[in-house]
mmCIF file of the N, C-alpha and C atoms, coordinates in Angstrom:
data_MODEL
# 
_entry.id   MODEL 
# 
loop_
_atom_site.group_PDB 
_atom_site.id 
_atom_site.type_symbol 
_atom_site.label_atom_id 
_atom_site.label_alt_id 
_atom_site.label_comp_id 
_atom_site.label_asym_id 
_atom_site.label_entity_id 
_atom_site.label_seq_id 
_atom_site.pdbx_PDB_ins_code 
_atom_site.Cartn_x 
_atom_site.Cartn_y 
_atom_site.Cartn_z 
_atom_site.occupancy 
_atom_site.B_iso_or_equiv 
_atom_site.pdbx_formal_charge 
_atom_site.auth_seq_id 
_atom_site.auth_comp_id 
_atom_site.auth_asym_id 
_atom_site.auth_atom_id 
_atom_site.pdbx_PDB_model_num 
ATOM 1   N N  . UNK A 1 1  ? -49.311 18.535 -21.609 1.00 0.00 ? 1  UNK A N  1 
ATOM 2   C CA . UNK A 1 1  ? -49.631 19.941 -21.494 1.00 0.00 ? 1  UNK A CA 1 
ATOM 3   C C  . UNK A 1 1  ? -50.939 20.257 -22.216 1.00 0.00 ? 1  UNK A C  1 
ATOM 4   N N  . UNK A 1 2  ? -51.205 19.600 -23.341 1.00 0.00 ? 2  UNK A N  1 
ATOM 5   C CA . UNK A 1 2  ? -52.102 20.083 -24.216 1.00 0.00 ? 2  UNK A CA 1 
ATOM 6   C C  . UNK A 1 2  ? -53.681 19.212 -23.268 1.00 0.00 ? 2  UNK A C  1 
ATOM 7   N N  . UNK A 1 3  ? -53.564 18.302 -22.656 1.00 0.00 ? 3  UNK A N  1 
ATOM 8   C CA . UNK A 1 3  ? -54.793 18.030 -21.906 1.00 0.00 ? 3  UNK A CA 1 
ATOM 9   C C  . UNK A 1 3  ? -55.115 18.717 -20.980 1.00 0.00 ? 3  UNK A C  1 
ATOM 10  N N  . UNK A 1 4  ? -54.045 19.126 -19.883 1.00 0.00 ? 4  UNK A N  1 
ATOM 11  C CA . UNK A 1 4  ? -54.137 20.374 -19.198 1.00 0.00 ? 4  UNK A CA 1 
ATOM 12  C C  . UNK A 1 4  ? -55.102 21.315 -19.224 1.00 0.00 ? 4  UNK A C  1 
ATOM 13  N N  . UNK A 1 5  ? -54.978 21.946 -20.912 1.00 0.00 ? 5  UNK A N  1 
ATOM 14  C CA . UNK A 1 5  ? -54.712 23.137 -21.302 1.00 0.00 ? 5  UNK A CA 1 
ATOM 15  C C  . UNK A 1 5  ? -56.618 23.022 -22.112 1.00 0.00 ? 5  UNK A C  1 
ATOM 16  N N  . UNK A 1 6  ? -57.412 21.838 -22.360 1.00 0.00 ? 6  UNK A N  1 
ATOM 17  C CA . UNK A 1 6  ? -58.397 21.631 -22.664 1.00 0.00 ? 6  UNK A CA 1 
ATOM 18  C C  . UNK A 1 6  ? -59.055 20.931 -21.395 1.00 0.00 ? 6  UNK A C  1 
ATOM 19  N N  . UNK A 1 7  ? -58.386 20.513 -20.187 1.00 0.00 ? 7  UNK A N  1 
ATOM 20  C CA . UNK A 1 7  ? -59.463 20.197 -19.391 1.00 0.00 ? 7  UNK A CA 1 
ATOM 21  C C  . UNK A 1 7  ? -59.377 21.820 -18.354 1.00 0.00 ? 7  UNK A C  1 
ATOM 22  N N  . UNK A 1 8  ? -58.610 22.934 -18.766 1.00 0.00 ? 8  UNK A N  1 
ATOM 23  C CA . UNK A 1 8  ? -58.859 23.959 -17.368 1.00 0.00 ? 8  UNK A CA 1 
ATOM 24  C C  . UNK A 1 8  ? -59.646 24.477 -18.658 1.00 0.00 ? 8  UNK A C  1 
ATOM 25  N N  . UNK A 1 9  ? -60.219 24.555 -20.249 1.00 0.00 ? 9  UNK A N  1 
ATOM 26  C CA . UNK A 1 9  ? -61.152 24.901 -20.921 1.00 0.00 ? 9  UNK A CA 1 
ATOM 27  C C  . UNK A 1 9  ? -62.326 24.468 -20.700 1.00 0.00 ? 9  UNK A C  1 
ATOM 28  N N  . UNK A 1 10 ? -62.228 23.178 -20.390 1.00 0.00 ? 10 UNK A N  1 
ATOM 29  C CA . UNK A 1 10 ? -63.541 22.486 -20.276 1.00 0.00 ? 10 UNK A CA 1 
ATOM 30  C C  . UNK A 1 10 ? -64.337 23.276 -18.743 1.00 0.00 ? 10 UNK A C  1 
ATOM 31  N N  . UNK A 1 11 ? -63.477 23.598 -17.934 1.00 0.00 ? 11 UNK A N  1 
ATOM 32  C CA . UNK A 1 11 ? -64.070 23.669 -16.795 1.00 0.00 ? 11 UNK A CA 1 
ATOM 33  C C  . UNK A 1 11 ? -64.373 25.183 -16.577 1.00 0.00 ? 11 UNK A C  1 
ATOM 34  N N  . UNK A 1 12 ? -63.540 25.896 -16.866 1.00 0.00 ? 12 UNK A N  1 
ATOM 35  C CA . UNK A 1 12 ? -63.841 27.761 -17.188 1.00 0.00 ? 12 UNK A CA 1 
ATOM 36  C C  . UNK A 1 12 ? -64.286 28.099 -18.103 1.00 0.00 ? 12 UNK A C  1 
ATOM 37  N N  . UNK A 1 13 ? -64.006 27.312 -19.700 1.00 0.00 ? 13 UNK A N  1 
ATOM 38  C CA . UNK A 1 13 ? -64.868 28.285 -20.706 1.00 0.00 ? 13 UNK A CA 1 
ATOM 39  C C  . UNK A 1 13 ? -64.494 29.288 -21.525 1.00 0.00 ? 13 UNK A C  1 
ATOM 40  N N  . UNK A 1 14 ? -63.225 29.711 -20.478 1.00 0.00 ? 14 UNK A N  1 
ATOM 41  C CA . UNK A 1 14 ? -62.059 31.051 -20.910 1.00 0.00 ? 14 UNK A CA 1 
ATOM 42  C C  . UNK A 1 14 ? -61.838 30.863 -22.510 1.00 0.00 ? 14 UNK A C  1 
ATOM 43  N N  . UNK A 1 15 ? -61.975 31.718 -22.853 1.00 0.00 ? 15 UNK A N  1 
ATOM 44  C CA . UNK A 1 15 ? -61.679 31.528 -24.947 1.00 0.00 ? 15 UNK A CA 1 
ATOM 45  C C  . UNK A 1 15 ? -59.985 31.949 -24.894 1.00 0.00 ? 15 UNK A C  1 
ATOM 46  N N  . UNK A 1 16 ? -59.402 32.457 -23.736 1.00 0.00 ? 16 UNK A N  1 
ATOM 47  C CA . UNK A 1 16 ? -58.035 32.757 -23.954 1.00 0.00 ? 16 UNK A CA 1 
ATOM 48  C C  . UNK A 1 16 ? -57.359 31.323 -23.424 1.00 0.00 ? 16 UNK A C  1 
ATOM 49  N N  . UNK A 1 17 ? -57.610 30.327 -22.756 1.00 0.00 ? 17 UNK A N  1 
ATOM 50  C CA . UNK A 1 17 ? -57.744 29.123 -22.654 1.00 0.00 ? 17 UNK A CA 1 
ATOM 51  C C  . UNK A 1 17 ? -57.234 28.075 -24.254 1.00 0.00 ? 17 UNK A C  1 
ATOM 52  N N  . UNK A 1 18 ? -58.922 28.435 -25.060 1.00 0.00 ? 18 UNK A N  1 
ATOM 53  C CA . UNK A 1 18 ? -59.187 27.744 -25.609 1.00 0.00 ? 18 UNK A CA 1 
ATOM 54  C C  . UNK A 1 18 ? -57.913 27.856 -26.969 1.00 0.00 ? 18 UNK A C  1 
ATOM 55  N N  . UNK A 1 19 ? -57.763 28.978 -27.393 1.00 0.00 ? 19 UNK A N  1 
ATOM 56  C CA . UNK A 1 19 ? -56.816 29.607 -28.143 1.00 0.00 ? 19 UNK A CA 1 
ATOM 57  C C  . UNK A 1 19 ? -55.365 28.644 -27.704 1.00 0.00 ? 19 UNK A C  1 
ATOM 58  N N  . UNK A 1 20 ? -55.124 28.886 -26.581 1.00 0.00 ? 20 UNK A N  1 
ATOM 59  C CA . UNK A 1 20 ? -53.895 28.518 -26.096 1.00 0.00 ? 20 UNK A CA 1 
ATOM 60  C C  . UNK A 1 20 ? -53.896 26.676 -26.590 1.00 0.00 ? 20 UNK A C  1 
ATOM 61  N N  . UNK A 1 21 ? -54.927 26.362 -26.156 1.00 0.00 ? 21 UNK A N  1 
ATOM 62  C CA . UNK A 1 21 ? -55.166 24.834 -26.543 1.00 0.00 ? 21 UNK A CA 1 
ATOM 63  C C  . UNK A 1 21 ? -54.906 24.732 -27.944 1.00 0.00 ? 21 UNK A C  1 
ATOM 64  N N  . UNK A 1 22 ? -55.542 25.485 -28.983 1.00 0.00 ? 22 UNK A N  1 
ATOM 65  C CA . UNK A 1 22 ? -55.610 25.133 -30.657 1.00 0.00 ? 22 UNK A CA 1 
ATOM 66  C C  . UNK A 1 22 ? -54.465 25.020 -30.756 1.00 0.00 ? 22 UNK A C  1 
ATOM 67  N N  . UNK A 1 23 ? -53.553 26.249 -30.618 1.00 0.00 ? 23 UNK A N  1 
ATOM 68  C CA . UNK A 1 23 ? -51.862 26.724 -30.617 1.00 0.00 ? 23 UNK A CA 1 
ATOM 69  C C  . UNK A 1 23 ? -51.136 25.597 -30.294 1.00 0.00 ? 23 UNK A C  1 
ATOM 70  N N  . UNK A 1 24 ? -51.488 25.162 -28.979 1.00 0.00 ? 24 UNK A N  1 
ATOM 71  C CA . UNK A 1 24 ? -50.686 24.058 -28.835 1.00 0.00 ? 24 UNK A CA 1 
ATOM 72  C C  . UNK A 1 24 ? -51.104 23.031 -29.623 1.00 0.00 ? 24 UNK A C  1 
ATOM 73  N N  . UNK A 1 25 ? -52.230 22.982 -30.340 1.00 0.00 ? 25 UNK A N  1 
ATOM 74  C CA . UNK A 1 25 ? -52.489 21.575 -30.673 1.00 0.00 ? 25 UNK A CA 1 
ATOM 75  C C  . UNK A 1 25 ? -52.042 21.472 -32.340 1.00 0.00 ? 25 UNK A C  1 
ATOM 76  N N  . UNK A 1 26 ? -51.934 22.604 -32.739 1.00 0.00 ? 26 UNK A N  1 
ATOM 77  C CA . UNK A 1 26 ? -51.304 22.957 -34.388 1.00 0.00 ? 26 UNK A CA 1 
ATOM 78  C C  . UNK A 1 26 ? -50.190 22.963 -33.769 1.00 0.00 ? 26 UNK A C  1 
ATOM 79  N N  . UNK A 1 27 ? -48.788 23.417 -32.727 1.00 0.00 ? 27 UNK A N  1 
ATOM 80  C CA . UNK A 1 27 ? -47.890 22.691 -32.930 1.00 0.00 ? 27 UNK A CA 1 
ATOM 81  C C  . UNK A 1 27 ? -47.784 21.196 -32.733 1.00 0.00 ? 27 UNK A C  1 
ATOM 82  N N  . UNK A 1 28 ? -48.475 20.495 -32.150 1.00 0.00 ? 28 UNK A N  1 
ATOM 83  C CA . UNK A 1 28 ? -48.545 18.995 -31.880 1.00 0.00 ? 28 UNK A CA 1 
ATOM 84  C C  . UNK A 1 28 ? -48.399 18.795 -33.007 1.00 0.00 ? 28 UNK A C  1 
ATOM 85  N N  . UNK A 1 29 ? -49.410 19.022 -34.129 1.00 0.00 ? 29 UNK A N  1 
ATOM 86  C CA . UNK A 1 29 ? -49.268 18.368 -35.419 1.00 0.00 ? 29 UNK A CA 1 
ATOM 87  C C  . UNK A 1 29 ? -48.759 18.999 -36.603 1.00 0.00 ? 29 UNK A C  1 
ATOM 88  N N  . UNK A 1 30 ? -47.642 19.638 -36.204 1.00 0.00 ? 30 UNK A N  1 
ATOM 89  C CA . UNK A 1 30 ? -46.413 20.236 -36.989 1.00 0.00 ? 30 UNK A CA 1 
ATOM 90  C C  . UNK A 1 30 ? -45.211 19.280 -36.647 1.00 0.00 ? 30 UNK A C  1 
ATOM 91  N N  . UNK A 1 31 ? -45.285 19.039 -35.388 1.00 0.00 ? 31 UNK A N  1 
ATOM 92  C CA . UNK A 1 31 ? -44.460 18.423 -34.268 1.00 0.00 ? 31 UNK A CA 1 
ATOM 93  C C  . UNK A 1 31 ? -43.970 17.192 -34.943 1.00 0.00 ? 31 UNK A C  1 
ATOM 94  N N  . UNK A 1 32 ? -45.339 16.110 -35.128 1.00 0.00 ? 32 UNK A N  1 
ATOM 95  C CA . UNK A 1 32 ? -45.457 14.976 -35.514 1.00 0.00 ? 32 UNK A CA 1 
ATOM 96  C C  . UNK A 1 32 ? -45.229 14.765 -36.877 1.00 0.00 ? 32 UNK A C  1 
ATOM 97  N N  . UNK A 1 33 ? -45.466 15.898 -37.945 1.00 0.00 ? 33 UNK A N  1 
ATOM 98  C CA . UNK A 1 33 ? -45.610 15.623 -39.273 1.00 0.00 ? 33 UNK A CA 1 
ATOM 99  C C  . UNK A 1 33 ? -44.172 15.385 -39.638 1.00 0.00 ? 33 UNK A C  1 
ATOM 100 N N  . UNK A 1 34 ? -43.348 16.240 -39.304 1.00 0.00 ? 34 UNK A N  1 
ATOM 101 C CA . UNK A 1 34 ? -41.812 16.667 -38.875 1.00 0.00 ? 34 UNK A CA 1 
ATOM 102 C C  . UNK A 1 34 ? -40.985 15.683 -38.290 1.00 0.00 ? 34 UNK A C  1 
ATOM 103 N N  . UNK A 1 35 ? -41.731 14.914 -37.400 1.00 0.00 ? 35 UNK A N  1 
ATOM 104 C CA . UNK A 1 35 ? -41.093 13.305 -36.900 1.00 0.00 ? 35 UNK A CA 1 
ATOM 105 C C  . UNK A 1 35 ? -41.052 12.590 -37.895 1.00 0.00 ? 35 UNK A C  1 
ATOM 106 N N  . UNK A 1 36 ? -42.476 12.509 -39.187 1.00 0.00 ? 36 UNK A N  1 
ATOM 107 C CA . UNK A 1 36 ? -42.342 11.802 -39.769 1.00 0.00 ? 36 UNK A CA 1 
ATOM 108 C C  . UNK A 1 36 ? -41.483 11.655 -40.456 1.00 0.00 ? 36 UNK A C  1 
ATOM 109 N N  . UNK A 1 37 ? -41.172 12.772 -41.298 1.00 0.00 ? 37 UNK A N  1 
ATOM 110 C CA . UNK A 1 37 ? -40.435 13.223 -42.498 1.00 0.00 ? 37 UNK A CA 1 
ATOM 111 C C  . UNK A 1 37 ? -38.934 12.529 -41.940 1.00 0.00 ? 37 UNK A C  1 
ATOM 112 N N  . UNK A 1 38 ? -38.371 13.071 -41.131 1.00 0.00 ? 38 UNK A N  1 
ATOM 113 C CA . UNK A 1 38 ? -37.497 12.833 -40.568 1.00 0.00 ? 38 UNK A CA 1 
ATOM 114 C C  . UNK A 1 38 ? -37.129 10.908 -40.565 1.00 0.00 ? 38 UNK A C  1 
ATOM 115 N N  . UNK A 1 39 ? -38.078 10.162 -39.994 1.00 0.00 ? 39 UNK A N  1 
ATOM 116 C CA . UNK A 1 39 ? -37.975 9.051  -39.938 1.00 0.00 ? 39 UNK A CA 1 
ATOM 117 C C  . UNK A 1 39 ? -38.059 8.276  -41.535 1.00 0.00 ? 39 UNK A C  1 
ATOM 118 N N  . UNK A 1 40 ? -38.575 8.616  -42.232 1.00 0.00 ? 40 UNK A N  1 
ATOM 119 C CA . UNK A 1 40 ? -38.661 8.453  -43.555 1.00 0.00 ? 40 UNK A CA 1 
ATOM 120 C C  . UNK A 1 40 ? -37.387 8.769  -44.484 1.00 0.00 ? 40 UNK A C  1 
ATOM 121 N N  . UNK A 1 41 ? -36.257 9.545  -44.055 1.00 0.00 ? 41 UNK A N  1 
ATOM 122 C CA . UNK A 1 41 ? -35.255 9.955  -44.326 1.00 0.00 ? 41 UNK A CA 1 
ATOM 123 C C  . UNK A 1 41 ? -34.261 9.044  -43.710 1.00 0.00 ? 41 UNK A C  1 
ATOM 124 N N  . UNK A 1 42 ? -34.527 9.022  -42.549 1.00 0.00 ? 42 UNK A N  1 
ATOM 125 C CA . UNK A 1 42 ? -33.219 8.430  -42.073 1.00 0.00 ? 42 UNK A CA 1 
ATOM 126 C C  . UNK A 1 42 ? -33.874 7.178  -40.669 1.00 0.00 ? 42 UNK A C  1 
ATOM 127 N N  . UNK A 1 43 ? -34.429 6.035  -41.209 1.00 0.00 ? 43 UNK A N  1 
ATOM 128 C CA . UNK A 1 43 ? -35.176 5.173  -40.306 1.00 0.00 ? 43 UNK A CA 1 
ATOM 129 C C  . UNK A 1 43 ? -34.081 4.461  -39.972 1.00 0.00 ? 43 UNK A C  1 
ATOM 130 N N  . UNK A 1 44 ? -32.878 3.792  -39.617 1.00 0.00 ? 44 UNK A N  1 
ATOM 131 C CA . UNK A 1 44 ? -31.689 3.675  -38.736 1.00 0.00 ? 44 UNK A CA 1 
ATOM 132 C C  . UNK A 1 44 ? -31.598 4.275  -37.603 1.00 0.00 ? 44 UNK A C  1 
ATOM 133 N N  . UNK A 1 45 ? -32.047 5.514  -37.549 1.00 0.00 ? 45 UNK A N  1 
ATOM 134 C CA . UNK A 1 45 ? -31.687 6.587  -36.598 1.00 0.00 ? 45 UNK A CA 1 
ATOM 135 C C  . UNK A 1 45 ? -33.110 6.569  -35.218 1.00 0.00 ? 45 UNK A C  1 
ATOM 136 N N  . UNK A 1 46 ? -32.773 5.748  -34.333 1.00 0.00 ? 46 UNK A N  1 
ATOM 137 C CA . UNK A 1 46 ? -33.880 5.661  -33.347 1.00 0.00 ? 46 UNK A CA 1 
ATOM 138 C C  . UNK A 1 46 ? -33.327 5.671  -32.290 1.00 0.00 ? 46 UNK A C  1 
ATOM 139 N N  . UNK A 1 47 ? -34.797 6.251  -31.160 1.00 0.00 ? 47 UNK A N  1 
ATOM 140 C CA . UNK A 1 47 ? -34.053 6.173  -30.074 1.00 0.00 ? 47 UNK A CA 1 
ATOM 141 C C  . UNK A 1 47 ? -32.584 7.079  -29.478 1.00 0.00 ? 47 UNK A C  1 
ATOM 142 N N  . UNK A 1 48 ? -32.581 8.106  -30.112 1.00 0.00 ? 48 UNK A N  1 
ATOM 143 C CA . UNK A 1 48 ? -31.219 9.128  -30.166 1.00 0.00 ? 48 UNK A CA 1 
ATOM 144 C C  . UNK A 1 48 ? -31.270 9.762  -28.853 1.00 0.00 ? 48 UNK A C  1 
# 
């Protein structure tokens, strides 16, 4: 979604676009930080 969301930026320019891209891309790396933690807690647990 988030390439999507920077290649219809790349091609329009739209700043309401671009916004939408950051947003998604600060949750990406809320997303991931949050995987980590998680796996660091309980690394047994894969693949669920």
């Amino acid at each position: 979604m988030i390439d999507l969301t920077w290649k219809l930026f790349s091609q329009t320019g739209d700043i309401e676009t671009y916004l939408l891209y950051k947003e998604l891309e600060s949750e990406q790396g809320h997303t991931n930080y949050s995987m980590k933690e998680n796996e660091e807690e309980s690394p047994l647990e894969t693949n669920l």
